[in-house]
N, C-alpha and C positions, 0 to 999 in steps of 0.2 A: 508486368509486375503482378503476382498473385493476391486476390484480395484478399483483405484481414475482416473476422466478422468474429462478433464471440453469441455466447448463446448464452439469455440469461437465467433459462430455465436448467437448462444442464451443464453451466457457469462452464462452458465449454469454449475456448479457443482456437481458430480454424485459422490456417494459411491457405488460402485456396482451399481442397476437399482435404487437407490434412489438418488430421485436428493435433495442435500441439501442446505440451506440458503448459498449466499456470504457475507461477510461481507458490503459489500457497501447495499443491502436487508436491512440487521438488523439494521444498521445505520439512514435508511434513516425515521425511526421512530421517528428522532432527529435532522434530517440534511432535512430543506425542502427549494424547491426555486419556490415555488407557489408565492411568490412575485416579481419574477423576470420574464421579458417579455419572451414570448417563441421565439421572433427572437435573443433576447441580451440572452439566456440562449443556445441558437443552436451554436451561434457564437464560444460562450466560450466551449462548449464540443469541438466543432470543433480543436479550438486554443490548447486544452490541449490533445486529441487527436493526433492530429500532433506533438506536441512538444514530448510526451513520445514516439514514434516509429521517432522521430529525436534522441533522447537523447537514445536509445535502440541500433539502428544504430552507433551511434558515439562509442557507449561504445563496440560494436564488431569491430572496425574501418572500417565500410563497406559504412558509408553516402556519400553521394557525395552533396556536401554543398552547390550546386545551385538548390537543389531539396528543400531547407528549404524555405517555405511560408514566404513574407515579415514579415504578421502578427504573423508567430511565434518567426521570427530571433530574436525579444529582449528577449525574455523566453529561447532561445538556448544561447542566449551570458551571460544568467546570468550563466547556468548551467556549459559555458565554464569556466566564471570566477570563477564558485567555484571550479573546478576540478584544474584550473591554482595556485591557491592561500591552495589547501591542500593538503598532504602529506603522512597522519595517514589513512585516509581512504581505503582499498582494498577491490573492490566489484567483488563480489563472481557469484552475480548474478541478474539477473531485469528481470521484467515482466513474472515472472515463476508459473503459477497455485500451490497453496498447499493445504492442509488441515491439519485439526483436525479432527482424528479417536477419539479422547478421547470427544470432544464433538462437533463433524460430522456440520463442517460450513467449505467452502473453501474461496479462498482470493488468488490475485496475488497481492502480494508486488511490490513496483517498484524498492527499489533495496536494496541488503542485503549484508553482508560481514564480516571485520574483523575489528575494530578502535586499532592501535595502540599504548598506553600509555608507555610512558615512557619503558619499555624492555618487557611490557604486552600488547599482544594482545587478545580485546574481541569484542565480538560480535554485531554487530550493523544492526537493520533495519533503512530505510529512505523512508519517503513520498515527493512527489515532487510536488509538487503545484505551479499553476499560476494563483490560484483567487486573487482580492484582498484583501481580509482577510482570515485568518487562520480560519475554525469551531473548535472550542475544541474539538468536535469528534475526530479529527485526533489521540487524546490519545491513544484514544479506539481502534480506527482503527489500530496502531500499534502496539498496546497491543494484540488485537487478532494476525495480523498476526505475530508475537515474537513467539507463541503458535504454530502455524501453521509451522512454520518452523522449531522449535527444535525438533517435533512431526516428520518432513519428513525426517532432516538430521538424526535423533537419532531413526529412525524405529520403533515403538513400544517401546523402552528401555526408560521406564519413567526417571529414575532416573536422564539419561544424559540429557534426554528433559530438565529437571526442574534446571539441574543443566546451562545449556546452556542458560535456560531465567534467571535466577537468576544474571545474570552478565552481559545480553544483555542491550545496550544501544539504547533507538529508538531519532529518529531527524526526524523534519519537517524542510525541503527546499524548500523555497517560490521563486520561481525565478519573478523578477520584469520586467515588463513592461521599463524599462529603462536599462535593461542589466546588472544589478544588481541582488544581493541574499539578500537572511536573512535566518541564521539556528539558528534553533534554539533547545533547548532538553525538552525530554517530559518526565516527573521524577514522574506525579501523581502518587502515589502507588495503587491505586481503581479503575486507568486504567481498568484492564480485568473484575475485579469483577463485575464495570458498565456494558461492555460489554455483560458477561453473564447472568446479569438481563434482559438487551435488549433482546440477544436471547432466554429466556425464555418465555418473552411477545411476539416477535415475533413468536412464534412456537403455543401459545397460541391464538392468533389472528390466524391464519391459521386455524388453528382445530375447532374455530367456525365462520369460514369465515367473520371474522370480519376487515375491511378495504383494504380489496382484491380488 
């Protein structure tokens, strides 16, 4: 089996010597911010940067709380409040490199685990955002990485893979600028399917070096 390695310096994903598309890549054929200024689009990388290696930290309990940037601390106090106000959630893991051997794309999730319903526990990815609108991409985006990680917990053994996304639930967590949330659930069923049209096109565009 070809080893999986990503690189965090040139946020690069390899199967073996080939390096393959990450989801944020195939997305971005859908998701553009050529309208937005490049100082007001630096800021915001910066700001949501910060805040997921705040909220990464917190989740191994190793932050130290006077290291959190003014400008993030209201994106940190929503993520506290949603952690203070839920119950069902247990996360398994965040910011963990995966892939798809089945259809060779990686992706780091921000954080993945168990939702407990009622005496049932299933499986849940979550995105965590601090823009101020949601892109519907995000579907997609959790739709792949669903894929991506039944694929890494379930090793090659499809059957659990398909069995593990078939009852995965994904959420988007908008943390607010006023130290508030909104979550929300992302139910489209043509989630991946889009997806994998995107990486089609995208792999398509590469091969004839078409918007490189």
């Amino acid at each position: 089996m070809q080893p999986f390695r990503f690189d965090p310096e040139a946020h690069a994903y390899y199967l073996g010597d080939e390096q393959i598309p990450g989801v944020t890549a195939v997305l971005s054929q859908v998701v553009s911010f050529d309208f937005v200024r490049d100082e007001v689009l630096d800021r915001k990388r910066a700001i949501g940067s910060a805040l997921h290696s705040a909220i990464e930290l917190d989740r191994m309990g190793v932050l130290d709380e006077d290291s959190v940037d003014p400008a993030v601390r209201p994106y940190f106090d929503g993520w506290r409040a949603w952690l203070g106000q839920q119950s069902c959630f247990t996360i398994h893991a965040g910011e963990l490199p995966v892939c798809s051997r089945v259809y060779r794309y990686g992706c780091t999730p921000d954080v993945w685990g168990e939702l407990q319903i009622g005496e049932v526990a299933v499986p849940f990815v979550m995105e965590l955002k601090s823009s101020t609108t949601v892109h519907p991409a995000v579907g997609l985006q959790t739709a792949a990485q669903a894929r991506a990680i039944a694929e890494t917990i379930h090793d090659g053994r499809r059957a659990a893979a398909d069995l593990w996304i078939s009852t995965a639930r994904r959420f988007v967590l908008q943390l607010l600028p006023t130290g508030k949330y909104s979550l929300r659930e992302l139910t489209a069923r043509d989630d991946f399917a889009t997806f994998l049209a995107l990486l089609t096109a995208y792999r398509w565009k590469k091969r004839h070096n078409i918007g490189q």
